[in-house]
N, C-alpha and C positions, 0 to 999 in steps of 0.2 A: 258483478260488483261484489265487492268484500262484505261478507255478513256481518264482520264487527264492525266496522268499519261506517256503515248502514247507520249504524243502529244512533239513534242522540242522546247528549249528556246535557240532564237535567242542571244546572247550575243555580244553586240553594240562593236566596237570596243575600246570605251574608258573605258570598264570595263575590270579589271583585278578579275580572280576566285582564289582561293588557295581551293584545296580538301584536310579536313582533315578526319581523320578517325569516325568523331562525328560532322561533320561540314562542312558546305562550308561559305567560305568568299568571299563577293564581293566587292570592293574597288573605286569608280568611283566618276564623278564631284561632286555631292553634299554628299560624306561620305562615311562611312562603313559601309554596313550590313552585317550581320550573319543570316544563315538557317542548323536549325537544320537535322541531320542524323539522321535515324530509322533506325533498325536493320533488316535485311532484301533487301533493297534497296540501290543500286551501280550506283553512278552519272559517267555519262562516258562525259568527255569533247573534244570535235576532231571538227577542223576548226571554231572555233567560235559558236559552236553550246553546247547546254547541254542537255544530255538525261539521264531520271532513267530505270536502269533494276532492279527488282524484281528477287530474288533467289530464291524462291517460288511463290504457286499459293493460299495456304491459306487465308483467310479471311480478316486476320489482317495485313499479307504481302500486300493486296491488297489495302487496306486502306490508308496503311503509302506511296503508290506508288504514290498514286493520292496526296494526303497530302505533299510530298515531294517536289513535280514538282510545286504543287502549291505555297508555301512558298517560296522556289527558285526565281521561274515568281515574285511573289510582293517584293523579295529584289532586284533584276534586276530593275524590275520598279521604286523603290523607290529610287534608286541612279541616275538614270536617270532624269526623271522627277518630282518625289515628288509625294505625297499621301494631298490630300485636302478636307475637309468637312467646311460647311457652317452652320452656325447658325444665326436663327433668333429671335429674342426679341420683343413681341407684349405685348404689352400693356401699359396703360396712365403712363406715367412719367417711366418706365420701361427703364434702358441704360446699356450700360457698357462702363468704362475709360479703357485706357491702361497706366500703370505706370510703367518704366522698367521691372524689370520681374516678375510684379502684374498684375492681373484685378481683377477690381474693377467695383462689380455689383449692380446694385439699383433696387430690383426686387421685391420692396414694402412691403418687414419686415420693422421693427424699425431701424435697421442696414446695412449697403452697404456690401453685404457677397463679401471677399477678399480671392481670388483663386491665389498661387504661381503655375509661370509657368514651369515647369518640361524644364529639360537642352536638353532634346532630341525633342522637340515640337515648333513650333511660332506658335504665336498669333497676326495675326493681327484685325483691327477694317476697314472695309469699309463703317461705319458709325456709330452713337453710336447701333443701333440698331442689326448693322450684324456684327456676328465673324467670324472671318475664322481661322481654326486648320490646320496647314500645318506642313507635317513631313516627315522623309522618309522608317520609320516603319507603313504603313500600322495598324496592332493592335495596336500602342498605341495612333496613332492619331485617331482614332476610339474611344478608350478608355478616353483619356482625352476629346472626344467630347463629348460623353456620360455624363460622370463628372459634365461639366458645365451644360449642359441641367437638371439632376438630381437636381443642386438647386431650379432650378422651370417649373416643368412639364406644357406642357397646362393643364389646368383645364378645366372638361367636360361641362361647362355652356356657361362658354364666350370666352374659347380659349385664356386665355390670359398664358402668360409666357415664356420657350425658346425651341423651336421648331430644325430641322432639315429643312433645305431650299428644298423646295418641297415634304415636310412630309403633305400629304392628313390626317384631323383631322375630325371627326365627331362629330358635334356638338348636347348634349342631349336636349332635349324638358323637359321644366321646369316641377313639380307636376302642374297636372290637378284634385288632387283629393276633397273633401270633405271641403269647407271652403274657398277656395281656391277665390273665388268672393268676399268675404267681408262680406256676407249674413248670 
């Protein structure tokens, strides 16, 4: 049996479930999520509690088991509490503005690259330098975190550009070769 899969989600009392045939729906304080159903695997909901049974023991039945249970637990959590990633912006003159539902990045092109904010995501700014992507879909606040950091990677030299808050970066050691003194 799948160890995650095993395992049951607590369901808070301010959450309402609806089991459909292709679907579960969670309903609570901060929105709606949806978790998709796999073929195979039977959400059984009793006392507040949610558990997947698997109708086989196959490979891919086992997969979708763990995969299930897990999907489920982050839209539970993501109505409850929210899903939150951090970014950070290093380097000289490097910021970002917040403009209703713009950001607006200065990440040392010619141009301020201008990123529209997706309706299911916020964005705030806890300084110009730090962004916070707050959501209650786990993958796409992931996703649009991603996003923004992809317009300007750290670069392996100086480390400057938009990072992940406590993303460990390795910095390379310039050419040592042939020329390289002036000589």
């Amino acid at each position: 049996m799948s160890r995650v899969g095993k395992n049951p989600i607590a369901i808070p009392d301010k959450v309402k479930v609806e089991i459909h045939s292709d679907r579960i729906v969670f309903q609570g304080p901060k929105g709606r999520n949806e978790s998709p159903l796999f073929k195979g695997v039977k959400p059984i909901l009793k006392d507040n509690v949610l558990v997947f049974q698997r109708k086989s023991n196959d490979h891919q039945t086992a997969s979708y088991h763990g995969l299930s249970r897990t999907l489920a637990a982050n839209a539970v959590e993501g109505i409850t509490e929210g899903f939150s990633k951090k970014l950070e912006i290093v380097g000289v003159g490097f910021r970002a503005k917040l403009q209703k539902n713009r950001l607006e990045l200065n990440l040392g092109y010619s141009k301020p690259v201008i990123y529209d904010i997706p309706e299911d995501v916020e964005i705030e700014l806890e300084n110009p330098t730090i962004i916070v992507v707050k959501g209650i879909n786990k993958q796409r606040v992931g996703q649009e975190a991603h996003k923004i950091k992809s317009f300007r990677k750290p670069d392996a030299y100086k480390l400057k550009g938009i990072r992940y808050s406590g993303e460990r970066l390795i910095k390379k050691e310039r050419k040592a070769g042939v020329g390289a003194t002036g000589v």
